[in-house]
N, C-alpha and C positions, 0 to 999 in steps of 0.2 A: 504494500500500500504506500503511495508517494507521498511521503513528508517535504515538507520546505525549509529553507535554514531559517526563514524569518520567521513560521511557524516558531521551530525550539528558540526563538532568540526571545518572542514572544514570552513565553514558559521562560525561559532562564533569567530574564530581566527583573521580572517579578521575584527569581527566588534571589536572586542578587540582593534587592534592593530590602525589603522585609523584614532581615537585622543584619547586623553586623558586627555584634559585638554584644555576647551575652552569654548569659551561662546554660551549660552543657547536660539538662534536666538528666537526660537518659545516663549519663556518666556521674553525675554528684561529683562535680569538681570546673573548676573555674579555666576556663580557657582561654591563654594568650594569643590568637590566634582568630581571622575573620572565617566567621561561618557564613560563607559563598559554597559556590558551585564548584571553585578549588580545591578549597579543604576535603569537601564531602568526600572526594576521591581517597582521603587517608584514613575518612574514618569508618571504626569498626562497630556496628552492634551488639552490646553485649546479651545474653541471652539465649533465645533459643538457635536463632541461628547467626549467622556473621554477612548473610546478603543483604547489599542496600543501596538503594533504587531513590526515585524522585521525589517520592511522599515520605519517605523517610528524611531525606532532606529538607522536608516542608516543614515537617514534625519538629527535622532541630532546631530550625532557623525560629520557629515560633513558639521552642521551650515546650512542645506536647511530651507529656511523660507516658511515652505507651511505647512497647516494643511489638511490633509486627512481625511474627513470622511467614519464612517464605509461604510455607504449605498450607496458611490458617482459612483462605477465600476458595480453596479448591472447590468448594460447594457452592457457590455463590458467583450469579452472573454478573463479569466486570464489564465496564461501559465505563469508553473515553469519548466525552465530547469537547469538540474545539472550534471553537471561529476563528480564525486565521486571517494574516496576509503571507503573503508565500511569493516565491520568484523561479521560474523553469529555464531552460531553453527554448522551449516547446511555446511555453505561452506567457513569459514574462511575468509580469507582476502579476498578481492575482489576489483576488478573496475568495476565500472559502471557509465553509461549512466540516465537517466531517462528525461523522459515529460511528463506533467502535464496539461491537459484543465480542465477549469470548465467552459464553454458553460453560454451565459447571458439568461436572462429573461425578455418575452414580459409582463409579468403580475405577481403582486406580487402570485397570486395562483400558477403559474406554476413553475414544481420540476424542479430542477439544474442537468441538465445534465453533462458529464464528461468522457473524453477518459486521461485512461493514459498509458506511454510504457516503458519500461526496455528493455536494453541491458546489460549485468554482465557476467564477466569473471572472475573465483574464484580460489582461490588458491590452491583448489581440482579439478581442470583442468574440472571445469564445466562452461558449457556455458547457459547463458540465457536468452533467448526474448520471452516479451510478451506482449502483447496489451488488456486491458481490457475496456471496455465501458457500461456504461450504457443514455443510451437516448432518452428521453419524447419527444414524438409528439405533434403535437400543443392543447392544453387545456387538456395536460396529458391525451388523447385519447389514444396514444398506448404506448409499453414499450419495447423497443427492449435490449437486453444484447449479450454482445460479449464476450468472453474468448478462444483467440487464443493467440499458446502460442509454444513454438521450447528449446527444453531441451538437450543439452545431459551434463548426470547426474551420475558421479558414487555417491554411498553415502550408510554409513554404514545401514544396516536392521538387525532390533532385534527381530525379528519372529513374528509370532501370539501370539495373546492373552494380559491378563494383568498380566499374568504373568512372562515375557520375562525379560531379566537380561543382562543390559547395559554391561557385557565384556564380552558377547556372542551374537556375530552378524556376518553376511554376507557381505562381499564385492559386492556390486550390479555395477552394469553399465549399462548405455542403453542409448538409443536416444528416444525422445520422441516429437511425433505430436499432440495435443491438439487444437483440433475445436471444438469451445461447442457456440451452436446458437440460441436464443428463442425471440419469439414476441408474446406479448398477448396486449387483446383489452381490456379497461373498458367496464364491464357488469353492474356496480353499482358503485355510489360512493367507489373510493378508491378499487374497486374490480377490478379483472384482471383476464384473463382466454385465452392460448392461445398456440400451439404447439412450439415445441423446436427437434431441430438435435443437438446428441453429438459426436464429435468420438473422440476416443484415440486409436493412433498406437503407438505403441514402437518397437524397431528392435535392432539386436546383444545385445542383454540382455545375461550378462553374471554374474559368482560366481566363483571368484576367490577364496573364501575361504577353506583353508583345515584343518583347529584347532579354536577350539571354535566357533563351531558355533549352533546357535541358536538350542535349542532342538525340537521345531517344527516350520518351517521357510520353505523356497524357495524351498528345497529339497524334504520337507514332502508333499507340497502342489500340489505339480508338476514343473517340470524344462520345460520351452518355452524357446525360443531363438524370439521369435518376439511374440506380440499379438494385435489381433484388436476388439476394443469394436464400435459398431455402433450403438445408439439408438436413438429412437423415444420418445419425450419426450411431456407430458402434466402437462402445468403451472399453479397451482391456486396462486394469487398473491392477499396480503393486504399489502399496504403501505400508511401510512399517511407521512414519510420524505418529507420535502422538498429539504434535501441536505442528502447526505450520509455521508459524512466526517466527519460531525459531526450533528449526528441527536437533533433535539429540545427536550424541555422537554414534553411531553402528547403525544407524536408521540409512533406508534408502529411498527411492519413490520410483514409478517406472508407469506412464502414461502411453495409449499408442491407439490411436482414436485412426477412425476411416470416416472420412465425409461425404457424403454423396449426392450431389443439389439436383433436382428434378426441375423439371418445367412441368411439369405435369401438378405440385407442391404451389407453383408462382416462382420459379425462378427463371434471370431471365435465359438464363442457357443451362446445357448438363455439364457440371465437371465434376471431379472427384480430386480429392485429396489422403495425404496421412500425413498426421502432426504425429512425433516421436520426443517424447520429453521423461529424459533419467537424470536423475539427482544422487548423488551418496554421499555419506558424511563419515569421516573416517577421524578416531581420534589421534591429534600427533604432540608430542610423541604420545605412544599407547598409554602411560599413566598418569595421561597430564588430561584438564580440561579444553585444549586447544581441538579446534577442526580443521580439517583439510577438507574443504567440500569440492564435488566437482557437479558442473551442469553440464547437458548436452539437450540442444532444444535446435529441431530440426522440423521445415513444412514440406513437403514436395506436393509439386501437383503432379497426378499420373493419368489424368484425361480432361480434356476439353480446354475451352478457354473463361477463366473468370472475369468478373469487371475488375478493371486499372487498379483501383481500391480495396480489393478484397486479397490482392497479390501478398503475400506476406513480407512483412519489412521490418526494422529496426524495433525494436522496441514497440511491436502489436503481439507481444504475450498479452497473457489476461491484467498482469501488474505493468506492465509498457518497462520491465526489469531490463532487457537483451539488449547489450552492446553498451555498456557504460563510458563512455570517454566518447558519445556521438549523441547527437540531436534526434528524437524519436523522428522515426520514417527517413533515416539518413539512406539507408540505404534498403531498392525494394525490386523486387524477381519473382520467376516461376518458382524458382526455387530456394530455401532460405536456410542456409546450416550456420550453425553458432553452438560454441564451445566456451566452457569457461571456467577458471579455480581459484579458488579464494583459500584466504588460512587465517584464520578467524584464532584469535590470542587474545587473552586475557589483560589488562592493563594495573591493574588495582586490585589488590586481593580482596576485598567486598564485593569484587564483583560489578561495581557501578561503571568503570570504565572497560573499553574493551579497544582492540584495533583490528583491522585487515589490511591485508595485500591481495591482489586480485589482476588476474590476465586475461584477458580471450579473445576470441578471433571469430569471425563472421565473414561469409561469403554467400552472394547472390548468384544466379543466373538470369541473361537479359531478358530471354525469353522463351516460351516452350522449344522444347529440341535443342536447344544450345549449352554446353558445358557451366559449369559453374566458373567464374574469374576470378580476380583476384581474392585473396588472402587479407581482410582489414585486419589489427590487431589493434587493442584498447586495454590500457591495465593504468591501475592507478593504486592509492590509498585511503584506506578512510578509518573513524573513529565508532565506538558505540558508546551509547549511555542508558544505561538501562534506564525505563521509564517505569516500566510492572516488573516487578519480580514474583507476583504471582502468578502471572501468565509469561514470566520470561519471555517479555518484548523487550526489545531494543529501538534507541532512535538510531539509524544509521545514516552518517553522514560520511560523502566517499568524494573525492575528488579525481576525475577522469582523465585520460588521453588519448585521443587517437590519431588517425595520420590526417596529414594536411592540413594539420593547424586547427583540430576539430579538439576541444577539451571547455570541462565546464564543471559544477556541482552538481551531485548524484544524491538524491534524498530517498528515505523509508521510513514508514513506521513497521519495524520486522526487520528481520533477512531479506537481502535480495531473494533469493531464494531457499 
């Protein structure tokens, strides 16, 4: 879920400001030292346990005498709400809205469910609402996902391929409806298997652009003024997470979806696709809390031809996560592989702070039947700060690079992935 830096500058300013100089209720003892967002990093909980997060920080700065432990809300639905101003690449400045569940649990076995929703109004006069969910039935029997979503979006497009060149792009606009709906059943331990309905309508889709524009792009591909994708979808699902937000260490995930859009459904042509998306988290070294995560998130199309817009691109997963050190829809093709590994380290022995390093690589194809091109690479570093230590979220904030002078700030509420 995409956080913004002005979002936590928001949250941190406040806890800065609150006190600065007072006594240490939780410790019974006087402290030389300012209780900010610095200190918190040194300090320890005493009690039941030694993790400490935001509201604990809240707690100290405002002298509450309560100790929190990590495990005590397991039963109890958390809900983060936040009005924001925030800042993208994608869409600049912005305001928004956002809510946040993470759904309790009847048994330590059973996965952590979670609905979250944005509203965001941007200072590229884009609007945006969307509701995404994921939610376990009782003894993680079934797996329903939700991704509804109301866009309207102008936003620069740099053509097809990998070989496309950031001051040659297209002026896009459009409106966009996004219903994307799948339930599957365990067939096996941790195995899942079960159909899915996707649509995407977009309507007044226009190109304003008349000088530099992409050399093969919107034009080339074909010009629509609306398009509609309808598909049929079947889910093979491997998850061992218990939590998404931030998955454990020996946990893996393994996605591998078939799409199949009819006309017969209202779409406006037939094509088919397979999305392939694996995750594993592996602890390094083995007796430490550190992760070595790896992604692999890959679209092909294997018939027909889709609309310009439904072609898979940069940063169009369901979190717009793919390709960090590039501008969402940097790069877009028949076909779309991307690769990526992060190593996720602890910073602070409470746990409040954390770091990563992170690399990957992404390659398009310009059009059906053509090979895949070039090789992008993007790696950067970022920081964590836990926010919930009962739902072990993290804010993550990551700073990117990729080639051609493509680099910016990478925001999350969670793991990338």
């Amino acid at each position: 879920m995409k956080w913004s830096l002005i979002k936590l500058s928001f949250l941190l300013s406040f806890f800065i400001s609150v006190n600065t100089t007072a006594q240490d209720s939780t410790l019974g003892h006087q402290s030389n030292h300012k209780k900010n967002i610095f200190t918190l990093g040194l300090y320890k909980q005493p009690g039941l346990d030694s993790m400490v997060d935001f509201v604990d920080g809240l707690y100290r700065v405002l002298k509450v005498n309560k100790i929190r432990s990590q495990d005590e809300k397991q039963n109890k639905t958390l809900l983060t709400f936040i009005p924001a101003v925030e800042y993208s690449l994608a869409t600049g400045f912005a305001s928004s809205i956002n809510a946040n569940f993470i759904l309790p649990v009847k048994k330590t076995t059973d996965n952590h469910s979670f609905v979250s929703s944005e509203l965001k109004y941007t200072q590229n006069k884009q609007v945006i609402a969307q509701m995404v969910s994921n939610i376990w039935l009782k003894n993680n029997n079934y797996n329903i996902t939700t991704n509804w979503s109301y866009l309207k979006f102008p936003q620069k497009d740099f053509g097809l391929g990998s070989n496309s060149d950031l001051k040659l792009f297209d002026n896009l606009d459009y409106s966009y409806i996004k219903m994307h709906q799948s339930i599957v059943k365990k067939i096996a331990p941790n195995f899942y298997f079960g159909p899915g309905l996707n649509i995407d309508y977009r309507w007044n889709i226009t190109d304003t652009t008349t000088m530099n524009k992409p050399l093969v792009g919107f034009t080339e591909y074909g010009i629509t003024k609306q398009s509609t994708s309808i598909g049929l979808l079947l889910n093979l699902l491997y998850d061992t997470r218990k939590q998404v937000s931030n998955p454990a260490p020996n946990s893996s995930y393994f996605n591998l979806v078939y799409r199949n859009n009819l006309k017969v459904l209202g779409s406006d042509q037939n094509w088919q696709s397979i999305l392939l998306d694996y995750r594993k988290y592996i602890p390094f070294p083995a007796t430490s809390k550190n992760i070595l995560a790896f992604w692999s998130y890959n679209v092909f199309t294997i018939k027909g031809k889709q609309p310009y817009l439904d072609l898979p691109s940069t940063a169009s997963d369901t979190y717009y996560n793919t390709g960090r050190g590039y501008i969402q829809g940097r790069f877009r093709g028949d076909k779309f592989v991307f690769a990526e590994s992060e190593y996720r380290f602890g910073i602070t022995e409470n746990g409040f702070l954390g770091g990563v390093l992170f690399a990957n690589m992404q390659s398009v194809s310009e059009r059906q039947g053509k090979p895949l091109q070039s090789i992008l690479a993007g790696y950067g570093a970022g920081i964590r700060i836990k926010l919930s230590k009962h739902s072990n979220t993290n804010v993550a904030i990551d700073y990117g690079i990729g080639q051609g002078g493509s680099k910016g700030i990478f925001m999350n509420l969670g793991e990338v992935f």
